[in-house]
C-alpha positions in Angstrom: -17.7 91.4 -56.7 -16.2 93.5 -53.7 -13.8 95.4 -56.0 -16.6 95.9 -58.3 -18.8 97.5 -55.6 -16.2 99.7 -54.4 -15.4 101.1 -57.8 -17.3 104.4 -57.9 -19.8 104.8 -60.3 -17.5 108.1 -62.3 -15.8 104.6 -62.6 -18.1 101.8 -63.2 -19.8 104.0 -65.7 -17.1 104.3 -68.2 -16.3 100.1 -68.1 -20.2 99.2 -68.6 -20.7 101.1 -71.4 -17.0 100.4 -72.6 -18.0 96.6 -72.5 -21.4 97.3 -74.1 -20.1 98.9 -77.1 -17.5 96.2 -77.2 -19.6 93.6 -77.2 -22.0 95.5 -79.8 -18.8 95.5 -82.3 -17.6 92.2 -81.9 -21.3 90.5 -82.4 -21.4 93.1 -85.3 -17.9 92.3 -86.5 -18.3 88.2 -85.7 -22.2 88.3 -88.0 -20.5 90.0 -90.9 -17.8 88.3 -91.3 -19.1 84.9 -91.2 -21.2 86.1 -93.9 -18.9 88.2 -95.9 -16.8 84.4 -95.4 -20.0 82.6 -96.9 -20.7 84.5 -99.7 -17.0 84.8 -100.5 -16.5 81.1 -100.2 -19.2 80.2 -102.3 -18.2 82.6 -105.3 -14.8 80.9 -105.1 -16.4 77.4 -105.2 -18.6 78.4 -108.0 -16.0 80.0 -110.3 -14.1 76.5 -109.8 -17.2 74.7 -110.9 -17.5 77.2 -113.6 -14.2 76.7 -114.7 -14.4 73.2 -114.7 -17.6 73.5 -116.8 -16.2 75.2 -119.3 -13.3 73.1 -119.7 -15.7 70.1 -120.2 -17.6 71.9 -123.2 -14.2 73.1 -124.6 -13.0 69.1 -125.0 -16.0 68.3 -126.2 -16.5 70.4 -128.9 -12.8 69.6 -129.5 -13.2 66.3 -129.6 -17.3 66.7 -131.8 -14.9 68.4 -134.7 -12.0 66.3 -135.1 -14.8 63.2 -135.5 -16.7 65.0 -137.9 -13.4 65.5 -139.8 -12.6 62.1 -139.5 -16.1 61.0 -140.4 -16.0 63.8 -143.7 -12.7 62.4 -144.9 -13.0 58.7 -144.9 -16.1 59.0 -146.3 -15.3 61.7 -149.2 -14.6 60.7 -152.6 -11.2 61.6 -152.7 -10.5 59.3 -149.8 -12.0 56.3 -151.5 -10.4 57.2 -154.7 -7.3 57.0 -152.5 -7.6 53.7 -150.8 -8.2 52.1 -154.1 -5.2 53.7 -156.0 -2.5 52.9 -152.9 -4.2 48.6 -152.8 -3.9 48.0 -156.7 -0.6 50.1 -156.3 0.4 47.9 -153.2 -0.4 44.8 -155.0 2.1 45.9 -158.0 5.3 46.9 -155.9 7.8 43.5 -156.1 9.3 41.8 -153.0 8.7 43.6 -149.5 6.6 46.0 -150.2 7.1 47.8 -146.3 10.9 47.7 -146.7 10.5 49.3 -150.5 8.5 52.0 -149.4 10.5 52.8 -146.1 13.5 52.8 -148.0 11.9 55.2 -150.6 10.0 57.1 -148.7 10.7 57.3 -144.9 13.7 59.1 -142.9 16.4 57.1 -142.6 17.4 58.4 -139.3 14.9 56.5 -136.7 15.9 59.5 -134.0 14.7 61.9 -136.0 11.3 63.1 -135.8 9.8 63.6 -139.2 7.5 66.9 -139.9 6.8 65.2 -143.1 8.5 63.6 -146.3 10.4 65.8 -148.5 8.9 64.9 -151.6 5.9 63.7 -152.8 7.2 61.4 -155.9 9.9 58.9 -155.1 12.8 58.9 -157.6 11.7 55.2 -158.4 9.0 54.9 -161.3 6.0 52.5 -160.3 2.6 53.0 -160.2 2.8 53.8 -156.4 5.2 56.7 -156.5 2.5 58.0 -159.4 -0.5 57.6 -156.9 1.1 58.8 -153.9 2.4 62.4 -156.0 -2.0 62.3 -156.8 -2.9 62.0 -153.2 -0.4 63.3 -151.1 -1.1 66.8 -151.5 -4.5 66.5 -150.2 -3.8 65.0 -147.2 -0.8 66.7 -146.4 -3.5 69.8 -146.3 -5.7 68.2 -143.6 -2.6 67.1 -141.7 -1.6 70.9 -141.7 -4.7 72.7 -141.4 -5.9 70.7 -138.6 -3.0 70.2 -136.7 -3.1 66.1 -136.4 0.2 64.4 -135.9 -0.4 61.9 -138.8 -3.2 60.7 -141.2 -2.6 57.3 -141.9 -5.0 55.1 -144.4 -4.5 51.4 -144.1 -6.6 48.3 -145.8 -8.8 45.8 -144.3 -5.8 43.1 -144.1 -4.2 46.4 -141.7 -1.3 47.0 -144.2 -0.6 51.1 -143.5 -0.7 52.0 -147.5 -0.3 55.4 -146.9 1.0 58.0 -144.0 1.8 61.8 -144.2 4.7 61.6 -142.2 6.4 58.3 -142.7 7.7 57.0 -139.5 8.6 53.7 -138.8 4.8 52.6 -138.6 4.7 53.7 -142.3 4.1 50.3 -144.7 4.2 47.6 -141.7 1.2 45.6 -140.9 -1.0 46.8 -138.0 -2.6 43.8 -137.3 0.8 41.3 -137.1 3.1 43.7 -137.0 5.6 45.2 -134.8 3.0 48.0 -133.7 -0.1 45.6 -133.7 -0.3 46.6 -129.5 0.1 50.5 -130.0 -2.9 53.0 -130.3 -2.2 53.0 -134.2 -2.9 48.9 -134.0 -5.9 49.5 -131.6 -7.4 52.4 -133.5 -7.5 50.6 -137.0 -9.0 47.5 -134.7 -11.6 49.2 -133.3 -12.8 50.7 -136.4 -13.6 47.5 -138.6 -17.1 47.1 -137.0 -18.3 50.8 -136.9 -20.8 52.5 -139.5 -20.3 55.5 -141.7 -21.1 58.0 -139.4 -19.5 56.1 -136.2 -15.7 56.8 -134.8 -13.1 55.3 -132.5 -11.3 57.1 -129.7 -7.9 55.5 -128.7 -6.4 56.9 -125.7 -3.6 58.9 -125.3 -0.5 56.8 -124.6 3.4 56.9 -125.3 4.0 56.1 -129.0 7.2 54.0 -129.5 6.7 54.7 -133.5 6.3 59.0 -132.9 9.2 59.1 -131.0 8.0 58.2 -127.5 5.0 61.0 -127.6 2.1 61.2 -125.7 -0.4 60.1 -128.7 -3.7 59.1 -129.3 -5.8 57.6 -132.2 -9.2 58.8 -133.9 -10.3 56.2 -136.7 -13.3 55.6 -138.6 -14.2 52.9 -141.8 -13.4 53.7 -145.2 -16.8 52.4 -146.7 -17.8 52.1 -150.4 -21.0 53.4 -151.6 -22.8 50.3 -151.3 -21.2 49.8 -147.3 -18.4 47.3 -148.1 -15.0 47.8 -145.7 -12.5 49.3 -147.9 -9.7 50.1 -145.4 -9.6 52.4 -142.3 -9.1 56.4 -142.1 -7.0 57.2 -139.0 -5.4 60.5 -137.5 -3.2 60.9 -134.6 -3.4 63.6 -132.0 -0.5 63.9 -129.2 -1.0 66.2 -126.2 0.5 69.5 -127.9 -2.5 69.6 -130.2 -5.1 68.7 -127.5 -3.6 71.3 -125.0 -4.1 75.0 -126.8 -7.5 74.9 -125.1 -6.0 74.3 -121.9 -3.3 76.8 -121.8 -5.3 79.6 -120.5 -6.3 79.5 -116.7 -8.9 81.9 -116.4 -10.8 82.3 -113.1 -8.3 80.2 -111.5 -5.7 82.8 -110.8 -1.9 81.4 -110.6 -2.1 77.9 -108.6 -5.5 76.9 -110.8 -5.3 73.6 -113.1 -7.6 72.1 -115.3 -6.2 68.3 -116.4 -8.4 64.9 -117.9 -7.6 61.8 -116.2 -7.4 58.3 -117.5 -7.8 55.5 -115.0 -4.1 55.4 -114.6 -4.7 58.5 -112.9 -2.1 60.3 -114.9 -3.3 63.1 -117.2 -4.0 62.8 -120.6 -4.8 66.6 -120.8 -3.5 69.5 -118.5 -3.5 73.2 -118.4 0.2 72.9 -117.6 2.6 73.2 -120.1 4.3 69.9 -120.8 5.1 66.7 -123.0 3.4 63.2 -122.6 6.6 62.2 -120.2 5.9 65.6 -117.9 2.5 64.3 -117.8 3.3 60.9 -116.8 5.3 62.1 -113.7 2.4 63.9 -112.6 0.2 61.8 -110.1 -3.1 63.0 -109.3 -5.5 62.4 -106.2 -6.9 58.6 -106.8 -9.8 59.2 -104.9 -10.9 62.0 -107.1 -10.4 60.4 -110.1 -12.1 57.0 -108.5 -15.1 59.3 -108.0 -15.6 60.9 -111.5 -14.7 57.9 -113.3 -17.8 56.4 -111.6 -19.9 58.8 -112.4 -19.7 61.5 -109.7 -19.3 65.1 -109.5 -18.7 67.6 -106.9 -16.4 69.6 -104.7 -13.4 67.9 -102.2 -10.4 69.5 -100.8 -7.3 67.3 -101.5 -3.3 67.4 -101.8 -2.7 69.1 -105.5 -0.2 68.1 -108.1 2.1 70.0 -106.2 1.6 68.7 -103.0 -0.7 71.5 -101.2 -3.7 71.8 -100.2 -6.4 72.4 -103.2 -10.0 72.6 -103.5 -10.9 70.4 -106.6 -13.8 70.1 -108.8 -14.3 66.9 -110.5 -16.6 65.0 -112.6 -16.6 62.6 -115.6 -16.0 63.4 -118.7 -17.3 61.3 -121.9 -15.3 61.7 -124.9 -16.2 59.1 -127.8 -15.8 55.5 -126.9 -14.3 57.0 -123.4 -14.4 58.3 -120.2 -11.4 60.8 -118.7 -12.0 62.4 -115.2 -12.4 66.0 -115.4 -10.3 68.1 -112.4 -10.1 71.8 -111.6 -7.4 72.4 -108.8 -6.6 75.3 -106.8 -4.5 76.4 -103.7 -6.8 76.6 -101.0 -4.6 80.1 -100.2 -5.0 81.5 -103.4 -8.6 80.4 -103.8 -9.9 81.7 -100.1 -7.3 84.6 -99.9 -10.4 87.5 -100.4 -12.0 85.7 -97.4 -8.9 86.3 -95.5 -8.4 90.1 -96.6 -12.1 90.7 -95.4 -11.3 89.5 -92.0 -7.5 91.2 -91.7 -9.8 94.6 -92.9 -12.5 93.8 -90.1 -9.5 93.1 -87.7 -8.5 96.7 -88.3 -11.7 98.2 -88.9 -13.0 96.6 -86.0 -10.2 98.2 -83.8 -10.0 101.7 -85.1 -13.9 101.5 -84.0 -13.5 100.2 -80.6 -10.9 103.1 -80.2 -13.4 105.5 -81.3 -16.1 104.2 -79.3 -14.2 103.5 -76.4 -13.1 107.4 -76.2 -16.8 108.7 -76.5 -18.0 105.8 -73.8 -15.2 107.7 -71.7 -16.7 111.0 -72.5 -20.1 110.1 -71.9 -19.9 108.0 -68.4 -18.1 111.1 -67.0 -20.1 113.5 -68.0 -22.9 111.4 -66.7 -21.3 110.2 -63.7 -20.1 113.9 -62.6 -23.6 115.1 -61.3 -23.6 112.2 -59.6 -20.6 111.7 -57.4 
């Protein structure tokens, strides 16, 4: 206090009103930011929830029209037509019926992958080769215009009369046979017991038979007119066909990611581009997908895929028969980074007008202070 009281006032002058104005700009500065921050940080949070949102109505209506396709088809007329051509057909065909088709019908090359048989009539006359010229056509048209991987119809005893692609699950039995355990044998399983209107959901998986592909199964009953089982109606869908809606990242600039996870907690779906083995290399946060696959939603920071800080969104996500957990990801930098350009431009703002103030607080205590000395 003794050097303070023998500063001269042309002095003291000048540094209390210096201080004052200083203190005005930094409680001025310190208010706004904190709620320039806020309101920033809450638009970021909100455009991730958004995001998510969106992503969960986009699988959903994906997933509402591929059952209503499956449900249409293995109810239409031309289906059950079908069904009863390829089992009297079947029935007729001498010795191994599987081997006679494979060898008639299917690539020869098992590393190949097919993109569908060459010809529709095999250049062996039986009743089959006459019924699958009839049919094939029709299907092959679903198969293309709605992008599945395969349409296979198989009877009730799960004999797989009929695919669109042939591969090596083409004419084995999916109930005893080598794929009995594979999404194909679970799909046709899970759709003896359903009604008319009902589906099965099979998730995706590796499929030894399509080459190792992320795959999964949509099936529904192939029912008479008066309700009795005739066979089963099933499509398979791998990751490329799911992932179209996920390509786009909008809202969540260059880090965002929008993925489902099963309980494996590897993704099933993803906004990156990649096959089923990319996605099975990918880990995502346990706890997150603990929580949504529970039933919870909400916002958490975590590590990311790519082993940074994010801020996810997450929540479950019911699809059919099951339940994914739904994840939006972004970098924490990326996502905050306005909130950190507001406070670099207060930072400079702030300075430029202490400058200024500081120079009139000068020119004002002297003036002041100069009568008075």
């Amino acid at each position: 206090m003794s050097l303070w009281n023998n500063l001269k006032l042309s002095v003291k002058l000048p540094l209390i009103m210096l201080a004052l104005s200083a203190i005005t700009l930094i409680g001025m500065g310190v208010l706004a930011y904190f709620s320039a921050k806020e309101s920033l940080d809450q638009t970021a949070r909100s455009r991730l929830q958004m995001v998510l949102d969106t992503r969960a109505s986009d699988i959903e209506k994906w997933y509402e029209g591929i059952s209503n396709d499956v449900v249409t088809h293995s109810s239409s007329p031309a289906t059950r037509r079908a069904i009863t051509d390829f089992i009297g057909a079947w029935t007729a065909l001498p010795g191994d019926k599987g081997a006679f088709l494979q060898q008639h019908y299917a690539s020869q090359d098992e590393n190949a992958e097919s993109t569908g048989p060459a010809i529709d009539f095999a250049g062996v006359q039986t009743d089959y080769s006459r019924k699958h010229r009839r049919h094939h056509p029709y299907f092959e048209a679903i198969l293309k215009r709605d992008g599945f991987s395969d349409i296979f119809i198989a009877d009730p005893e799960g004999n797989v009369l009929y695919s669109v692609l042939k591969n090596p699950d083409y004419a084995t039995n999916i109930l005893n046979g080598p794929w009995k355990s594979t999404g194909l044998g679970n799909a046709f399983r899970a759709a003896l017991p359903l009604a008319v209107d009902q589906t099965a959901f099979v998730d995706l998986a590796p499929y030894e038979p399509g080459n190792g592909k992320y795959s999964g199964f949509v099936s529904a009953p192939i029912l008479s007119v008066n309700g009795a089982l005739m066979g089963v109606y099933i499509v398979q869908i791998t990751t490329d066909s799911i992932s179209s809606a996920f390509r786009s990242n909008d809202g969540l600039g260059k880090t965002g990611v929008t993925m489902t996870v099963g309980a494996d907690y590897h993704p099933r779906i993803s906004s990156l581009a990649g096959d089923g083995e990319g996605l099975m290399r990918v880990k995502v946060d346990p706890a997150l997908v603990d929580r949504a696959l529970e039933g919870e939603s909400g916002l958490a920071q975590s590590i990311g895929i790519d082993g940074d800080p994010v801020l996810a969104a997450y929540s479950p996500l019911h699809i059919g028969n099951l339940t994914w957990a739904l994840i939006a990801e972004q970098d924490t930098k990326e996502l905050f980074a306005p909130v950190v350009d507001v406070r670099n431009r207060m930072f400079v703002q702030g300075g430029i007008l202490a400058a200024i103030s500081a120079l009139i607080s000068l020119i004002l205590a002297r003036n002041i202070s100069r009568p008075l000395a």
